[in-house]
C-alpha positions in Angstrom: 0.0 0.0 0.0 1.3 3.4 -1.0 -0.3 5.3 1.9 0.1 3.8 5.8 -3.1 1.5 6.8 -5.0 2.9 3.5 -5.4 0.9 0.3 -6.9 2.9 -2.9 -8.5 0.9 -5.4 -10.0 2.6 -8.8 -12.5 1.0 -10.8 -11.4 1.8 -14.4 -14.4 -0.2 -16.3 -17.9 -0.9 -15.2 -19.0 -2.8 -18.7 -17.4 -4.4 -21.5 -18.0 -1.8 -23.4 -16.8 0.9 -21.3 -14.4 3.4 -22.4 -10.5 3.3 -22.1 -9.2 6.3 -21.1 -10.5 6.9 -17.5 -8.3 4.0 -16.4 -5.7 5.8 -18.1 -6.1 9.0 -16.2 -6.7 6.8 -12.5 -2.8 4.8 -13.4 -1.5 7.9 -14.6 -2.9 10.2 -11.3 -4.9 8.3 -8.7 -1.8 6.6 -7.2 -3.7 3.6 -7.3 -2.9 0.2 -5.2 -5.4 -1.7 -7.4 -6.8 -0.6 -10.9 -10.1 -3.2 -10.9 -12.1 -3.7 -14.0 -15.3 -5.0 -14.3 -16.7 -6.1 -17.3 -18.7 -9.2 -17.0 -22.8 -9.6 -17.4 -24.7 -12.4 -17.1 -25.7 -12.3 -21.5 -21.5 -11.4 -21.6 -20.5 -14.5 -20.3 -23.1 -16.4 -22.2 -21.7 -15.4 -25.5 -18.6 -15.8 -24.8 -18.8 -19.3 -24.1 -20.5 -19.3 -27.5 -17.2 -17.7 -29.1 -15.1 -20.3 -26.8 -17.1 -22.9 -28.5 -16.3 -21.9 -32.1 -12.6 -21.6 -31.1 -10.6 -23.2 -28.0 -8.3 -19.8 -27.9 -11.1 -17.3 -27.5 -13.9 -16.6 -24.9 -11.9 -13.4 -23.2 -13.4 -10.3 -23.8 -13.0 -8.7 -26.9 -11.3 -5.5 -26.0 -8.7 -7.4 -24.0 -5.6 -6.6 -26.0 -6.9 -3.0 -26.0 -6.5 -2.4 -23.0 -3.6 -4.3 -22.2 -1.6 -2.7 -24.6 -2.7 0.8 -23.4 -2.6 -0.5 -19.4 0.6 -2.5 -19.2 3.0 0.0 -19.5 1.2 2.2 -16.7 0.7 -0.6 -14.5 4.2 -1.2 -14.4 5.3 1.9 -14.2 3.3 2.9 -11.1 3.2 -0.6 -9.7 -0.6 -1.3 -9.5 -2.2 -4.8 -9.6 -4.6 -5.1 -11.8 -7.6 -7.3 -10.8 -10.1 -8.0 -13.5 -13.0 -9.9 -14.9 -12.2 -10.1 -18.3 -11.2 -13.4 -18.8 -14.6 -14.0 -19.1 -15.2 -17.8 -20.3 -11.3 -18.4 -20.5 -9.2 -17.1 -18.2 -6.3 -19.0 -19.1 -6.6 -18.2 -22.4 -6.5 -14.7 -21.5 -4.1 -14.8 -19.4 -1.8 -16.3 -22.6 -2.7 -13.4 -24.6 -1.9 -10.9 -21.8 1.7 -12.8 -21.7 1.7 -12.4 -25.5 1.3 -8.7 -25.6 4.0 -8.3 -22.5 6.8 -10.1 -24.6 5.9 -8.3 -27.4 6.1 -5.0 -25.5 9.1 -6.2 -23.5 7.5 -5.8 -20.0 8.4 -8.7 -17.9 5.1 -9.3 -15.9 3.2 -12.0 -14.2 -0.3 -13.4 -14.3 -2.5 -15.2 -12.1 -5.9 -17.2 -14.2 -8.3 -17.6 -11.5 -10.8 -20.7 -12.6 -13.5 -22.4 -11.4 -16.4 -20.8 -12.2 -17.4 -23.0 -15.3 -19.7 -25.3 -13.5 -21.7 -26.4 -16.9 -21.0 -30.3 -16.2 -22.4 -30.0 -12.7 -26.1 -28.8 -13.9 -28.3 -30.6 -13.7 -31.2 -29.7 -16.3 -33.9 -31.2 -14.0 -33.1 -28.1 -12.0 -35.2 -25.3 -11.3 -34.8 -21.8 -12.9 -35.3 -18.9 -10.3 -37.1 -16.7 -13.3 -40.0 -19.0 -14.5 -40.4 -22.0 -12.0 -39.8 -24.4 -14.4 -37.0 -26.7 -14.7 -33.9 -26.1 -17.1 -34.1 -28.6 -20.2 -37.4 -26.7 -20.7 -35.4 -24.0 -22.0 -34.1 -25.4 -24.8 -30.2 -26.3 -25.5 -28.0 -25.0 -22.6 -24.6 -23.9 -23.6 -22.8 -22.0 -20.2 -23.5 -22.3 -16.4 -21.0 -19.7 -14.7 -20.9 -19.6 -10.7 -20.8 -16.3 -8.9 -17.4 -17.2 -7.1 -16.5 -14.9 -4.2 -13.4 -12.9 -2.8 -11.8 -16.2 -1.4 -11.7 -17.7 -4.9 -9.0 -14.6 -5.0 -7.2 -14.5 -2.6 -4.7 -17.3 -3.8 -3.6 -15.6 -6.6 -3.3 -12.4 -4.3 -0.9 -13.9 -2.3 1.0 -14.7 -4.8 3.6 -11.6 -6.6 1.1 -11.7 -9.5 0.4 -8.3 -11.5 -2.1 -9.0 -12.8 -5.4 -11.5 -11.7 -7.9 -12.4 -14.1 -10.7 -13.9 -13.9 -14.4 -15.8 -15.0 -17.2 -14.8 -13.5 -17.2 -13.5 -10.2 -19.5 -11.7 -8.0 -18.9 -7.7 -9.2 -18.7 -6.8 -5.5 -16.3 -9.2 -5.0 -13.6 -8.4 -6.6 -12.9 -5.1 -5.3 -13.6 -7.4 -1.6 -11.0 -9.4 -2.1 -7.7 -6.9 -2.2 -9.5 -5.4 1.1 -9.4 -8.9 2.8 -5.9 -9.5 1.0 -4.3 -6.2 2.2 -5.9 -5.0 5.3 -6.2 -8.6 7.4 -9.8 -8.8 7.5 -11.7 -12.0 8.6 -14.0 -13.0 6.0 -15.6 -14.9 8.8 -16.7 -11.1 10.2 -19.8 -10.8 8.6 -20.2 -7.4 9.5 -16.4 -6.4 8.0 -17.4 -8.4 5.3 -21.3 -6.7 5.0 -19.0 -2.7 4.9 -16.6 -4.1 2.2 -19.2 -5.2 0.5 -21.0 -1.7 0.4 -17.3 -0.4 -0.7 -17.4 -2.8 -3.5 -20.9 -2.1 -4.6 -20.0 2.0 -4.7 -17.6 1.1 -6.7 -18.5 -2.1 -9.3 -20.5 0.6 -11.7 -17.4 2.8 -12.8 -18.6 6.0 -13.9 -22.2 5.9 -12.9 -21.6 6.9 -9.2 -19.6 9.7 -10.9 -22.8 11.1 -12.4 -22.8 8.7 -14.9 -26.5 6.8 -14.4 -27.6 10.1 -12.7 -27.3 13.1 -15.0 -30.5 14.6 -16.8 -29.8 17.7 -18.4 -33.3 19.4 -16.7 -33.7 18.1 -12.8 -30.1 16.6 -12.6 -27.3 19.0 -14.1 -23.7 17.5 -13.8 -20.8 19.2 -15.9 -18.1 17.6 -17.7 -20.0 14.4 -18.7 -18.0 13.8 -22.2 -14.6 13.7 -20.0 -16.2 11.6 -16.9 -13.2 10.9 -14.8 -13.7 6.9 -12.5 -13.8 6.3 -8.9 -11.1 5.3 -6.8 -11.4 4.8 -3.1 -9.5 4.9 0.0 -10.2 2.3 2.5 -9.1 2.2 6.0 -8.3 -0.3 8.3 -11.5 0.3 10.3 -13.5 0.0 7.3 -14.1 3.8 6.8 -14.2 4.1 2.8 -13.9 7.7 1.5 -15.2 7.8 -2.5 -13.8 10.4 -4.8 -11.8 10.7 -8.2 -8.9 12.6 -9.7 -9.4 16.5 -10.0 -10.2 18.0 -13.1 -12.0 15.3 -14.5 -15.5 15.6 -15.2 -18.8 14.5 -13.5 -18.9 14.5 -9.8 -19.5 12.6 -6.8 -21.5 13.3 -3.9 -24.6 12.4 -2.1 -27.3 11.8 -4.5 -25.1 9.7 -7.0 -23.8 7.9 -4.0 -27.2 7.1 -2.6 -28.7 5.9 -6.1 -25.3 4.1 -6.5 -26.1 2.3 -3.3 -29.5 1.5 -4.0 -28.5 0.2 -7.4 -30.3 -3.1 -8.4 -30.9 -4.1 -4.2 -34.1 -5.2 -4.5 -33.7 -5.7 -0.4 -31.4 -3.9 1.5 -31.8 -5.9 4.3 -30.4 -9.1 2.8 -28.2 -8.2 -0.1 -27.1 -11.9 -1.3 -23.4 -12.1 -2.5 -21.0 -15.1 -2.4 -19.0 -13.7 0.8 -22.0 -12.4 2.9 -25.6 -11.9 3.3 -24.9 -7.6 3.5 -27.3 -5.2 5.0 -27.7 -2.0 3.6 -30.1 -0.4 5.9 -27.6 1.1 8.6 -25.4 2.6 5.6 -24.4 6.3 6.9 -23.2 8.4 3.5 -21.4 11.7 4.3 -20.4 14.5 1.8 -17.2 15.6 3.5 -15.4 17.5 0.8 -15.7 18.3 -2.7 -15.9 15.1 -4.6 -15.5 12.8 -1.7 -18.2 10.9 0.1 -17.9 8.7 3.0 -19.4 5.4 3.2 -19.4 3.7 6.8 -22.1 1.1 8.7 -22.7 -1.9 6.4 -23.1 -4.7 8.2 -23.8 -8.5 7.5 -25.7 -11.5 8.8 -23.9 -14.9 7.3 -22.5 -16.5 3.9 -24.4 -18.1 1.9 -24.9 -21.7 1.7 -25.3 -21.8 -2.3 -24.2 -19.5 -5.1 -26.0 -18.3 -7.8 -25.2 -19.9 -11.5 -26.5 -18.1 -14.8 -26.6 -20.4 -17.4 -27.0 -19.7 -21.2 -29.2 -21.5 -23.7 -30.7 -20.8 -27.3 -33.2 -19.1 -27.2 -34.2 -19.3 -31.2 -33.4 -15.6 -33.2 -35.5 -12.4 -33.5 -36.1 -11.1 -36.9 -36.4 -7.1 -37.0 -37.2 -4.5 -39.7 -37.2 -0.4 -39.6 -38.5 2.2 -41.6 -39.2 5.8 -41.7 -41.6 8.3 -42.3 -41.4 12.3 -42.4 -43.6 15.1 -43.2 -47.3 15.7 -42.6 -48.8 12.8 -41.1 -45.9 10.9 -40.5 -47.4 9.0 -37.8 -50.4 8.6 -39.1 -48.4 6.9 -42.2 -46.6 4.6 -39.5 -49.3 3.4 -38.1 -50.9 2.4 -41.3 -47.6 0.5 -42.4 -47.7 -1.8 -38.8 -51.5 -2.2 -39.9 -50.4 -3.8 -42.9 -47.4 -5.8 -40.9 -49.6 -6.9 -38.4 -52.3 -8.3 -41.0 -49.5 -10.0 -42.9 -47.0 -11.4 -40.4 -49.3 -11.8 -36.7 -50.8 -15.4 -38.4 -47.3 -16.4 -38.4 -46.0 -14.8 -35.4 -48.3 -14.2 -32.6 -45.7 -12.6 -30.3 -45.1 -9.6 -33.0 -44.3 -6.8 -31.8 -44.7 -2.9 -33.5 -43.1 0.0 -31.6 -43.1 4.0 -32.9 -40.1 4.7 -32.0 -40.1 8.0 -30.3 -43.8 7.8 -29.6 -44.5 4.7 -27.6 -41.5 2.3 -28.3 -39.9 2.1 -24.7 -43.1 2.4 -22.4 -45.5 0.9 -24.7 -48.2 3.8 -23.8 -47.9 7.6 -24.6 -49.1 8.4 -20.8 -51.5 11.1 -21.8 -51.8 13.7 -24.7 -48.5 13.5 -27.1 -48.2 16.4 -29.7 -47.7 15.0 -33.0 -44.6 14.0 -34.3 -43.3 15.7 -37.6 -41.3 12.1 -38.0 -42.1 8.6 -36.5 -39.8 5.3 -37.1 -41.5 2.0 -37.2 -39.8 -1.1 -35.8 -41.3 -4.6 -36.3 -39.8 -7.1 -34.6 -40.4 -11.3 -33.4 -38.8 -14.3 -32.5 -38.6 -17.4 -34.3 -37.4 -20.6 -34.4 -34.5 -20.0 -37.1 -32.9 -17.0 -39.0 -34.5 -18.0 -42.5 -38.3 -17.6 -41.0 -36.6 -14.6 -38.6 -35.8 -12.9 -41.8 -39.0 -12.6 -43.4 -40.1 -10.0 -41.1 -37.2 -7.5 -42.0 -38.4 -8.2 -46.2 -42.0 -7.6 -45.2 -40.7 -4.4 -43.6 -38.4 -3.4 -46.7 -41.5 -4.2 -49.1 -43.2 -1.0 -47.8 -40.6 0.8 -50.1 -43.1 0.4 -53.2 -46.3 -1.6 -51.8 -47.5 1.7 -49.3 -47.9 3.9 -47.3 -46.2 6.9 -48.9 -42.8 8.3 -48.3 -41.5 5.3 -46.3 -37.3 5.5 -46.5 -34.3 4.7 -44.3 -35.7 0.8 -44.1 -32.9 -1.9 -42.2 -33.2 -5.8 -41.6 -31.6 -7.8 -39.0 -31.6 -11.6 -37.9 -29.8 -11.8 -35.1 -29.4 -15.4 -32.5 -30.8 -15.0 -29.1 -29.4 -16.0 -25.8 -31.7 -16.8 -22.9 -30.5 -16.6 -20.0 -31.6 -18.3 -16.3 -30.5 -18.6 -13.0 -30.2 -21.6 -10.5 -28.3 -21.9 -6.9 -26.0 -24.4 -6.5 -24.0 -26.2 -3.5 -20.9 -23.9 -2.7 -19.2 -26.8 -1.4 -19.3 -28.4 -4.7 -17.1 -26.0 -6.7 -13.3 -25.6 -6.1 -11.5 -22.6 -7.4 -7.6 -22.7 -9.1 -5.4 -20.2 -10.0 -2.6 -20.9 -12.8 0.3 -18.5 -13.2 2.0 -17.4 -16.7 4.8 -15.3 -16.6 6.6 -13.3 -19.5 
């Protein structure tokens, strides 16, 4: 630790997708003991197993050597471990191409695979899915089942001199949980240490957002800076005192309302907030604003570890055929409507789940909530699922045959097919998975 009974972790990534250059800024400025990045979801994983299945060498996440070739120099440079999620379904595979990239770049480096979340041969279909009651085969063809492993899954490779630890899927709070356990001596077995690190973690999994992120609205919610929105990095003390803040002069801020809907983020109970190292609870939580930028988090507390983890498993889930088209001018929606008239007459015999959004009208509440002035322009989207892409596809050519069968002025028409992947969740016996860790060095 660079600072005296205070670690600082940054969270450089809250998605795949995220952007690059924040974690830049945090290695370059933060003084960072830990850079974590978190880019695993439940659909993520899923596809990458899909990938992995195509090819043995693949199943990391796709912007891997990305940011490896950005991160690698800075990480060495300011010795920070990097702790990440990004080997996705193939840690070891990633941790190979992270080698790769370090010989290449003539940075001598080592790297801990942390495995063991791949539980797909311990399913059992007869299983039943949390989401609809039913059991597994039900779904159709599985092809994942990820565990949510936990903090001690980490901590082996942590004790090791490893730079950099990557891993499957593990639970988002967690891997910010583990360096705290690792570097301050806390007892996982203190639910109530472990509840507060949790809280720490879950401040932090989302990247930006608690920066302003997921809070900013331009009318009720102003935050400045948003197209350079610097991270979070946090300082944690031995007590479990976390203080929240990022580097100065980046943009979007942190104080108590992002904090707070930060916090509240996707606990559906705040009273028993189930991850793989405790049972949390959220309700004693005390936030404090104390300086620009910087907001205290203290009081999380926790009750027991769970007996099971959770396991989201992946299956086929057949494909979705879509089409779009537009209309401008007078009438416009009037004209749209008439065109998912004539879709609906044509394609709902054949597709009885079909559904017709106006985009920009009703397309993402599916009701207009009162009086809605007319648009001058409207978009039509047609969209269902289906069994397999050559019957998905006919509902993207009904939609491109409104060029010249009617209404007027249609333009601007696309067609997709794309493969769907359900996903489902089941608990298993925690007892029945064993974590590993293997080490490549460059």
């Amino acid at each position: 630790m660079k600072r005296p009974n205070i670690l600082r972790i940054g969270c450089g990534a809250g998605f795949s997708g995220d952007r690059l250059e924040p974690s830049v800024i945090l290695l370059e400025k933060a003084e960072l003991d830990y850079l974590v990045l978190e880019c695993l979801a439940e659909r993520t994983i899923a596809l990458a197993q899909k990938r992995k299945a195509q090819d043995a060498s693949t199943g990391y996440d796709p912007l891997l050597e990305k940011r490896m070739r950005l991160y690698l120099p800075l990480l060495k440079k300011n010795n920070v471990r990097l702790i990440t999620n990004m080997g996705a379904a193939n840690p070891i595979a990633a941790a190979d191409k992270i080698i790769a990239i370090a010989k290449e770049l003539r940075i001598k480096i080592k790297v801990a695979a942390v495995t063991g979340d791949d539980v797909f041969d311990k399913i059992n279909k007869e299983t039943i899915a949390l989401e609809t009651g039913e059991p597994l085969y039900k779904a159709g063809e599985l092809i994942s089942a990820n565990a949510y492993l936990g903090a001690d899954a980490l901590l082996p490779a942590l004790q090791s001199d490893a730079d950099i630890i990557i891993t499957g899927r593990v639970a988002d709070p967690s891997l910010f949980v583990a360096p705290m356990v690792h570097e301050l001596g806390w007892d996982m077995n203190d639910f109530n240490v472990m509840g507060q690190a949790t809280v720490i973690g879950h401040l932090m999994e989302c990247a930006g957002q608690i920066a302003g992120g997921y809070f900013v609205d331009p009318v009720k919610k102003q935050v400045e800076g948003m197209a350079q929105l610097g991270h979070p990095y946090v300082d944690i003390h031995t007590n479990g005192e976390a203080i929240v803040s990022k580097v100065n002069g980046t943009g979007g801020v942190i104080n108590l309302a992002t904090a707070k809907e930060q916090l509240l983020y996707e606990v559906t109970n705040p009273h028993e907030y189930f991850t793989p190292d405790v049972i949390a609870d959220f309700t004693k939580v005390q936030l404090q604003e104390t300086t620009q930028n910087c907001v205290l988090a203290q009081g999380g507390t926790g009750n027991t570890k769970p007996a099971t983890l959770k396991v989201s498993v992946g299956y086929k889930a057949g494909f979705i055929g879509e089409g779009e088209i537009s209309y401008a001018g007078a009438n416009a929606l009037a004209r749209a409507k008439l065109a998912g008239e004539i879709l609906y007459e044509r394609l709902h015999p054949d597709f009885p789940e079909l559904r017709i959004d106006y985009i920009g009208y009703n397309s993402t509440h599916r009701t207009t909530f009162g009086d809605v002035v007319e648009p001058y322009e409207a978009r039509l989207r047609v969209a269902a699922k289906a069994a397999d892409a050559t019957t998905a596809a006919r509902i993207g050519e009904e939609v491109e045959a409104l060029y010249t069968n009617g209404p007027a002025g249609g333009g601007g028409a696309r067609k997709y097919v794309n493969e769907v992947i359900g996903i489902l969740s089941v608990l298993i016996d925690r007892n029945t998975i064993q974590s590993s860790v293997t080490f490549r060095e460059s």
